[in-house]
C-alpha positions in Angstrom: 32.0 -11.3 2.1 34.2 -9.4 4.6 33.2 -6.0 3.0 29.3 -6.5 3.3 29.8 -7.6 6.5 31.9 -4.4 7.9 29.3 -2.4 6.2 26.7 -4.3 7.5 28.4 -3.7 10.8 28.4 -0.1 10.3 25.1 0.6 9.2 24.0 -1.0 13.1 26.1 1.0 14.5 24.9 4.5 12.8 21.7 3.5 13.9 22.4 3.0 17.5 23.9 6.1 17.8 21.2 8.2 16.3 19.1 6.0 18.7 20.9 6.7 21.7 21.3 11.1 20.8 17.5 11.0 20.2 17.0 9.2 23.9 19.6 11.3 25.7 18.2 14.7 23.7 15.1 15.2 25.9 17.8 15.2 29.3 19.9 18.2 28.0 17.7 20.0 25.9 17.9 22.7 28.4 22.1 23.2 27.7 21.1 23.5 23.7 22.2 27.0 22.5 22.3 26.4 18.5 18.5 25.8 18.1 15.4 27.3 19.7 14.5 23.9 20.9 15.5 20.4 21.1 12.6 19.8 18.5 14.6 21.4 15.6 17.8 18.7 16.1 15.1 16.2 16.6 13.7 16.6 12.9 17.3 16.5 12.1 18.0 13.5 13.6 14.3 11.9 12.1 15.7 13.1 8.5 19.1 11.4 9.2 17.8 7.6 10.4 15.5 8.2 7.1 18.4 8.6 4.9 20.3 5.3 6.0 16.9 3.5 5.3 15.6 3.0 9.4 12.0 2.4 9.2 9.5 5.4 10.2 8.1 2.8 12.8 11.5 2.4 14.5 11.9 6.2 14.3 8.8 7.0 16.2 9.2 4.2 18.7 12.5 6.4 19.5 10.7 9.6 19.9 8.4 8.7 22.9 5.3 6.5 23.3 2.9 9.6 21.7 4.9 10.2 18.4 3.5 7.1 16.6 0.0 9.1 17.5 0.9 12.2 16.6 2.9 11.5 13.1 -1.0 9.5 12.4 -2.9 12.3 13.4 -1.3 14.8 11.6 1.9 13.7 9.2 3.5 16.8 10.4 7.6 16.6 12.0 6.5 19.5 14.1 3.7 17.8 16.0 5.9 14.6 16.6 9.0 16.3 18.4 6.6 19.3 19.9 6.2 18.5 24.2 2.4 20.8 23.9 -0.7 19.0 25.1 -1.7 16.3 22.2 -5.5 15.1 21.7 -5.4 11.7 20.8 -7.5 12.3 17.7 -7.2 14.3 14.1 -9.2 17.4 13.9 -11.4 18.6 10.5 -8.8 19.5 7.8 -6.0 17.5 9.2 -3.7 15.5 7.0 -3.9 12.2 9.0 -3.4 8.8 8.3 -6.1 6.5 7.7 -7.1 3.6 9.1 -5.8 0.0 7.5 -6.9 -3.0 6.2 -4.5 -6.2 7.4 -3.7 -9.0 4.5 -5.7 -12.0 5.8 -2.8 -14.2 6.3 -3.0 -18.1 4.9 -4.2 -19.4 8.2 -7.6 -16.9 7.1 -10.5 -18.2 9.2 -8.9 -18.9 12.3 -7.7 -15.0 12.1 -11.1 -14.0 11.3 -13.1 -16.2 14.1 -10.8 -14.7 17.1 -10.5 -11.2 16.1 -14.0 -10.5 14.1 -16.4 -11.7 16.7 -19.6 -14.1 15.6 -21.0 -11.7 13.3 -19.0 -8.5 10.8 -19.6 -6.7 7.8 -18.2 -7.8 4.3 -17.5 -5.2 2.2 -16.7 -5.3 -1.9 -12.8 -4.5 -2.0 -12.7 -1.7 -4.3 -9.5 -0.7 -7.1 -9.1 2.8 -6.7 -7.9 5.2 -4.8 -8.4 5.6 -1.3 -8.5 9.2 0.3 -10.0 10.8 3.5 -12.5 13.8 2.2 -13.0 16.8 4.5 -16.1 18.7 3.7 -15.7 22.2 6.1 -18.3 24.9 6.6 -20.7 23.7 4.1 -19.0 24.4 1.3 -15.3 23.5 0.8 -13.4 20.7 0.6 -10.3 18.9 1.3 -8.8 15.5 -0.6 -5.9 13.3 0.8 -4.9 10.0 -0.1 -4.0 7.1 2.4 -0.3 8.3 1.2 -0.9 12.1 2.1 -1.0 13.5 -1.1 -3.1 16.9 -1.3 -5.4 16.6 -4.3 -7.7 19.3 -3.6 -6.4 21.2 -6.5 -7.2 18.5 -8.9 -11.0 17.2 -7.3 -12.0 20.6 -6.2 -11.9 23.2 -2.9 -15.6 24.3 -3.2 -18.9 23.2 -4.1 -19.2 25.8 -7.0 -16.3 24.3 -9.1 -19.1 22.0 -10.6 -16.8 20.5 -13.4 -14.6 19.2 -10.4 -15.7 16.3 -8.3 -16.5 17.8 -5.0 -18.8 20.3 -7.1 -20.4 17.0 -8.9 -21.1 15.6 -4.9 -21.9 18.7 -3.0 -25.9 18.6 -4.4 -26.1 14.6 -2.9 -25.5 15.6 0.7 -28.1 16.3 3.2 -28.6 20.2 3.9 -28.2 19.7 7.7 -24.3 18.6 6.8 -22.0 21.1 7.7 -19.0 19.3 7.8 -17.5 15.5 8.1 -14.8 13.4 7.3 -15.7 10.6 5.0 -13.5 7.6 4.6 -13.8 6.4 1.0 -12.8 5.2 -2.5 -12.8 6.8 -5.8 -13.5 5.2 -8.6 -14.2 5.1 -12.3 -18.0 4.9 -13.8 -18.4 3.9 -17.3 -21.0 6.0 -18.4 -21.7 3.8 -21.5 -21.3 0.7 -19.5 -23.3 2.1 -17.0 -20.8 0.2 -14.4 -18.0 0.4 -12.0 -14.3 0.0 -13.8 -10.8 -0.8 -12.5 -8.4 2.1 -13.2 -5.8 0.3 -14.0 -7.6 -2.7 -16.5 -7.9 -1.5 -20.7 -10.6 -4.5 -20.6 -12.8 -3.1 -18.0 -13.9 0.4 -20.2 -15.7 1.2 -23.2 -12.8 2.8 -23.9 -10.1 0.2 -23.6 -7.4 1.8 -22.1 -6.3 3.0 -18.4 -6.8 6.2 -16.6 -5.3 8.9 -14.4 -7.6 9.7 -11.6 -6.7 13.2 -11.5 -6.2 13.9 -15.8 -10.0 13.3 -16.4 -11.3 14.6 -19.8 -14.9 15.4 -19.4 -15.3 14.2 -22.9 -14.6 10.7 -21.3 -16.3 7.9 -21.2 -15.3 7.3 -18.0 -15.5 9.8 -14.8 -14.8 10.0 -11.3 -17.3 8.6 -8.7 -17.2 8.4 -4.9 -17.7 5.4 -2.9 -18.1 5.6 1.1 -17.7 3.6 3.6 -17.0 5.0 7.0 -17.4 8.5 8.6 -15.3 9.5 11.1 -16.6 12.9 12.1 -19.9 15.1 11.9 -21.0 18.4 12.4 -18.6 19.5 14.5 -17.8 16.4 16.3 -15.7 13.1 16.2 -17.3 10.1 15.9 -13.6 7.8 15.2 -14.2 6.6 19.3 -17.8 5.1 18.3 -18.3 1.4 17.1 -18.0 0.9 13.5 -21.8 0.1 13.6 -22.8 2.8 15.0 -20.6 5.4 12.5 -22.2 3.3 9.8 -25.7 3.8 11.3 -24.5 7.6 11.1 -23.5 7.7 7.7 -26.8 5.8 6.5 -28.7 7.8 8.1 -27.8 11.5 8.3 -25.5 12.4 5.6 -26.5 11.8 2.0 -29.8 13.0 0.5 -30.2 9.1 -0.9 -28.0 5.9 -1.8 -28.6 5.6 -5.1 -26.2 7.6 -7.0 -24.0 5.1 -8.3 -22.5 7.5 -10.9 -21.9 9.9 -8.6 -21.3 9.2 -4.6 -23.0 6.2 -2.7 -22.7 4.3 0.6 -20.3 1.1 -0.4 -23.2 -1.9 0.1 -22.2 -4.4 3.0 -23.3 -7.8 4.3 -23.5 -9.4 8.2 -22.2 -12.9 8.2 -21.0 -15.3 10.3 -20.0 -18.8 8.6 -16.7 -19.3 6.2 -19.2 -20.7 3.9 -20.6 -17.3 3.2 -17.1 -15.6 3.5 -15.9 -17.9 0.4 -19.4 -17.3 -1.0 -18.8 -13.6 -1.1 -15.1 -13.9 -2.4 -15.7 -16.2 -5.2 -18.3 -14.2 -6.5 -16.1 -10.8 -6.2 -13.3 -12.4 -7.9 -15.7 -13.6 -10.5 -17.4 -10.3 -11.0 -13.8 -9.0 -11.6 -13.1 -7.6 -8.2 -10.2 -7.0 -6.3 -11.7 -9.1 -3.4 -14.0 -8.6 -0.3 -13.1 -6.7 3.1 -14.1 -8.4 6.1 -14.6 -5.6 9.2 -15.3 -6.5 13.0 -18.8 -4.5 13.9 -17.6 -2.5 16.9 -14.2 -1.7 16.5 -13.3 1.9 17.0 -11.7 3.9 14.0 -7.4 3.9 15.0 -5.7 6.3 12.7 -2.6 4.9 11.1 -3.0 1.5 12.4 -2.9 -1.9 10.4 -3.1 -5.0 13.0 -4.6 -8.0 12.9 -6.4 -7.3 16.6 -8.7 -4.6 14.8 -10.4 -7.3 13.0 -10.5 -5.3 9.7 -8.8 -7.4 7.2 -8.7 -7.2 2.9 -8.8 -11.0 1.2 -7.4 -11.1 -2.1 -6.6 -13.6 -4.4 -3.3 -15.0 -2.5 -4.5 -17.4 0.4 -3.0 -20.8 -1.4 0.6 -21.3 -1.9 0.6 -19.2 -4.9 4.2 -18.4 -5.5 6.0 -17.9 -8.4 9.7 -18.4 -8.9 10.8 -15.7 -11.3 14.0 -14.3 -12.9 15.2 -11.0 -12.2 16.8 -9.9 -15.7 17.0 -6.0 -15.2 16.9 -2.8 -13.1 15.6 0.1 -14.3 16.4 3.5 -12.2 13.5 5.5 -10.9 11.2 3.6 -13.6 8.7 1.9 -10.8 6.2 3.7 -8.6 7.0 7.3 -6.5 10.4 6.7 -8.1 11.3 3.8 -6.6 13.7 1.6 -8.7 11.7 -1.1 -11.0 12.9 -4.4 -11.4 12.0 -6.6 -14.7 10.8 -10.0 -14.1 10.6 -13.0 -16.8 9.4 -16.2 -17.1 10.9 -19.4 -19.0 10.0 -20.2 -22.6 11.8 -22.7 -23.8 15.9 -21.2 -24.2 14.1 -17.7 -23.9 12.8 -15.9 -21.0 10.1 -13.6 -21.1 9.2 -10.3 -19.3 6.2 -10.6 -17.4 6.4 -7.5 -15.0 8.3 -5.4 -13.3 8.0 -5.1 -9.7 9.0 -2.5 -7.0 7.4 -3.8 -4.1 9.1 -6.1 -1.7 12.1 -7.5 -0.3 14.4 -6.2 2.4 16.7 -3.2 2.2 20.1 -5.6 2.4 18.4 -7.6 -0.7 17.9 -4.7 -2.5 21.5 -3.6 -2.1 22.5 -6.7 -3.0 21.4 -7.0 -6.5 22.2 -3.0 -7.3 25.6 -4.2 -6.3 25.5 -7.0 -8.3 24.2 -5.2 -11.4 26.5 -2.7 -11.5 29.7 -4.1 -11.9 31.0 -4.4 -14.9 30.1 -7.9 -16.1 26.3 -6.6 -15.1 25.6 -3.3 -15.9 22.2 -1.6 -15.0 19.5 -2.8 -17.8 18.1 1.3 -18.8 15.3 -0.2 -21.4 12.5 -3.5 -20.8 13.2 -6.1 -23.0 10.9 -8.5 -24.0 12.9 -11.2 -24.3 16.2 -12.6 -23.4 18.9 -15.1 -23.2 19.6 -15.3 -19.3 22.4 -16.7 -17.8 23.7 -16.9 -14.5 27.4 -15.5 -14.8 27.1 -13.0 -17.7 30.3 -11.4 -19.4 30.2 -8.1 -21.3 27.9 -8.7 -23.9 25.4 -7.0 -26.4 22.3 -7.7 -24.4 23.4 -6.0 -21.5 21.8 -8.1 -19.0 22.8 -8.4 -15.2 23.7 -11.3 -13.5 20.6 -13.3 -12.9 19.2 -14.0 -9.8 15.4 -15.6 -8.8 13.3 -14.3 -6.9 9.7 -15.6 -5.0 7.1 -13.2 -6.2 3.0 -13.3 -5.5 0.2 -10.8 -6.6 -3.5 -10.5 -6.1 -4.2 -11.9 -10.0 -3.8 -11.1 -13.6 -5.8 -8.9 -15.3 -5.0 -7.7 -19.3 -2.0 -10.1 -19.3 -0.3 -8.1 -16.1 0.0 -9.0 -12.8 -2.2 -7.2 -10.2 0.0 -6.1 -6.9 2.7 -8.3 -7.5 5.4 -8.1 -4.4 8.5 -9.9 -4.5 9.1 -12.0 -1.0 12.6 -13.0 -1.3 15.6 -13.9 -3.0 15.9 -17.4 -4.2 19.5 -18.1 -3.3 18.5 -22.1 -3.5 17.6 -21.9 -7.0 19.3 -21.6 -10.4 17.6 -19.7 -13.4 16.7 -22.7 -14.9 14.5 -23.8 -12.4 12.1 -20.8 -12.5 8.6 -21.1 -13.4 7.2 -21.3 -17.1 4.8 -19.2 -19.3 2.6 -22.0 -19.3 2.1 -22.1 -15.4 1.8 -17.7 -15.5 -1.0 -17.9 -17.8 -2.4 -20.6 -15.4 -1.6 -18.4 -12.4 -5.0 -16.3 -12.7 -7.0 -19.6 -12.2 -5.0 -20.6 -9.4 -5.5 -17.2 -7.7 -9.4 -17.4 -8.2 -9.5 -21.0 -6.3 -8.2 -19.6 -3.3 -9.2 -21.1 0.0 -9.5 -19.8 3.4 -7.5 -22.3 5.5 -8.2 -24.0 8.6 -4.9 -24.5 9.6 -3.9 -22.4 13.0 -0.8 -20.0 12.6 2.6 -21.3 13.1 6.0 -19.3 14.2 7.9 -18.8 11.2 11.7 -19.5 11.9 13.7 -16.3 11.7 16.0 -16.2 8.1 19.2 -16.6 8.5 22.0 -14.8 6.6 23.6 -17.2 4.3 27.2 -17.1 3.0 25.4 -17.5 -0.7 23.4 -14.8 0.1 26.4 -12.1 0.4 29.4 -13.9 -1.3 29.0 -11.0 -4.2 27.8 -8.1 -2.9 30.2 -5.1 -1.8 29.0 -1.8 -0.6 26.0 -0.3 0.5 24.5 2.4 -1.8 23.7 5.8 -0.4 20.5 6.3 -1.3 18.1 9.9 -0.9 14.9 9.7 1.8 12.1 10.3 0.4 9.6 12.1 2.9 
């Protein structure tokens, strides 16, 4: 307990100095003689909080009240520390961050009555993936994802690579579009279905079986499609500082030859309501059609780069508004084996004396709970679990043993459904330090989870101040060290 604590210690206290060098910098830049400019050490000291795990939030917050608007307009370390003149909005081409939807928290309506006005749009909340297109000079184009991934290579640069997507696209747009930013989702068309798929669902092709987005076989029966909804710039000119109902007034309007090419890129359709009725209307029937859920969007909020608050009025409603939680037992790590190569952890339900995998899950919990259980699982009587196993005997001290297990610890999961036996977006919330393996959930109540999930509720309820968490002696009586871990940028 003593070690965690020193170490806890010293990780606060790394982070205050970096924090107090990055606010004294600016004061004696001018006595810097190893580097051109104080921006150089700046990136180093940005690449340095990353490393111990500060947030990117808490980073820019230390760099001055515009580097939270430049790293959004541009994801570029250069444009953060530089002291030029800044426009407070991304320009054509630029690798900026989109704007967010907020998770509708349980107390739903009351969030969407004060910050959506009497009337907003409801949208379908699509699977796929989400990415800002940049269509310059008539003919070229430019792909990022919400994560800043340049995929031009893999959709297409110009409008003559036909057998890419932006080629497929570039005949749908009117002739008086030079250039714009669109704000939009891919997605998968069944060409024999005729219909819309989830990427990630075997059950929702002809085909029966998932998809990469950028590994398309043209001999598919699947292909790439593009659904808008929002443009943020046109011909030359920004249009992010506009009302949402205007832009969408824009988009319908002036920049594709027609709306109905399903199969190939089309306006995402969208309702004006007012009542919760129609709001749990809309979402029953989404979650029913085999949705991910609606989007509800205020009707003259201004486009914010990077931004994901509830005071926009933009908000996603999936299936998680009722107390949905499962209690699940953590029976593995596996190294670099979950998303971006962020370390997967396998999850299992009770079946009887067995417990069963049900996922595994990357998402979630806070850096100290993370270190926790890698500490845990890698001493001796827990080693780190390489391969999934199906099944297992779990218990809560283990010895050296031929199942190579670690020491079993529950955790409070939720996720947006089940779909194809696997959870969709499952995010583990916290470390059940209360609670013995034996008391998490059964198979019986996961195969019931889906159900639950689609019965969701907006509440009435007003919002209540969550208590802060406290660190419990249970909570660190067997971790030791923290793990130096590599930032990934």
């Amino acid at each position: 307990m003593q070690n965690l604590d020193f170490h806890i210690q010293q990780h606060i206290i790394i982070k205050s100095f970096i924090e107090n060098s990055l606010l004294q910098l600016r004061t004696i830049s001018s006595h810097l003689v190893f580097f051109n400019s104080s921006s150089e050490l700046e990136i180093q000291f940005f690449l340095a909080a990353s490393t111990i795990g500060v947030a990117t939030n808490v980073i820019l917050s230390w760099l001055g009240s515009q580097a939270a608007a430049r790293w959004n307009a541009a994801r570029d370390l250069h444009a953060v520390v530089s002291t030029g003149a800044f426009g407070d909005e991304p320009v054509l081409g630029a690798n900026f961050r989109p704007m967010l939807l907020a998770r509708l928290p349980k107390e739903g309506w009351w969030e969407v009555v004060k910050n959506c006005g009497e009337e907003f749009f409801v949208e379908t909340k699509y699977d796929g993936e989400h990415v800002l297109m940049h269509k310059i000079s008539c003919d070229s184009y430019i792909w990022y994802t919400r994560n800043g991934k340049d995929f031009t290579k893999d959709y297409g640069s110009t409008s003559s690579q036909t057998d890419l997507l932006s080629g497929r696209i570039h005949p749908h747009f009117r002739s008086s579009v030079n250039d714009c930013i669109l704000d939009c989702e891919l997605m998968l068309w069944d060409k024999k279905l005729k219909k819309l798929c989830r990427r990630q669902f075997k059950s929702h092709n002809s085909e029966h079986r998932s998809h990469s987005f950028r590994h398309l076989d043209p001999s598919d029966n699947v292909q790439l499609v593009v659904i808008v909804f929002d443009l943020l710039y046109l011909n030359g000119k920004s249009i992010m500082n506009a009302p949402l109902y205007q832009r969408l007034q824009a988009l319908d309007t002036a920049v594709l030859k027609n709306n109905q090419s399903v199969n190939t890129i089309s306006i995402a359709p969208r309702t004006t309501i007012s009542t919760k009725e129609e709001v749990e209307s809309l979402f029953q029937k989404a979650l029913s059609a085999g949705e991910e859920g609606i989007v509800v969007k205020r009707k003259d909020v201004v486009y914010q780069p990077g931004t994901r608050m509830t005071k926009n009025g933009w908000f996603k409603l999936k299936a998680y508004l009722s107390d949905n939680e499962l209690d699940v037992a953590l029976v593995g790590i596996m190294p670099e084996k979950g998303k971006d190569g962020q370390v997967a952890y396998q999850l299992a339900v009770r079946d009887g004396e067995i417990y069963r995998t049900i996922t595994t899950c990357s998402a979630g919990l806070s850096r100290i709970d993370h270190d926790y259980i890698y500490n845990l699982s890698s001493k001796s009587d827990g080693p780190l679990l390489k391969q999934s196993l199906a099944e297992c005997h779990c218990y809560n001290f283990m010895t050296k043993s031929k199942l190579r297990l670690i020491r079993i610890k529950v955790v409070e999961i939720t996720a947006a459904g089940i779909r194809d036996g696997k959870f969709i977006d499952p995010v583990m919330r916290r470390i059940r330090y209360d609670k013995d393996v034996e008391e998490v959930d059964t198979i019986a109540t996961f195969r019931e989870y889906e159900q639950v999930l689609t019965n969701s509720k907006l509440s009435n309820m007003s919002p209540t101040k969550q208590k802060p968490r406290k660190l419990t002696k249970r909570m660190i009586v067997e971790a030791s060290k923290f793990v130096a871990k590599e930032a990934k940028l």
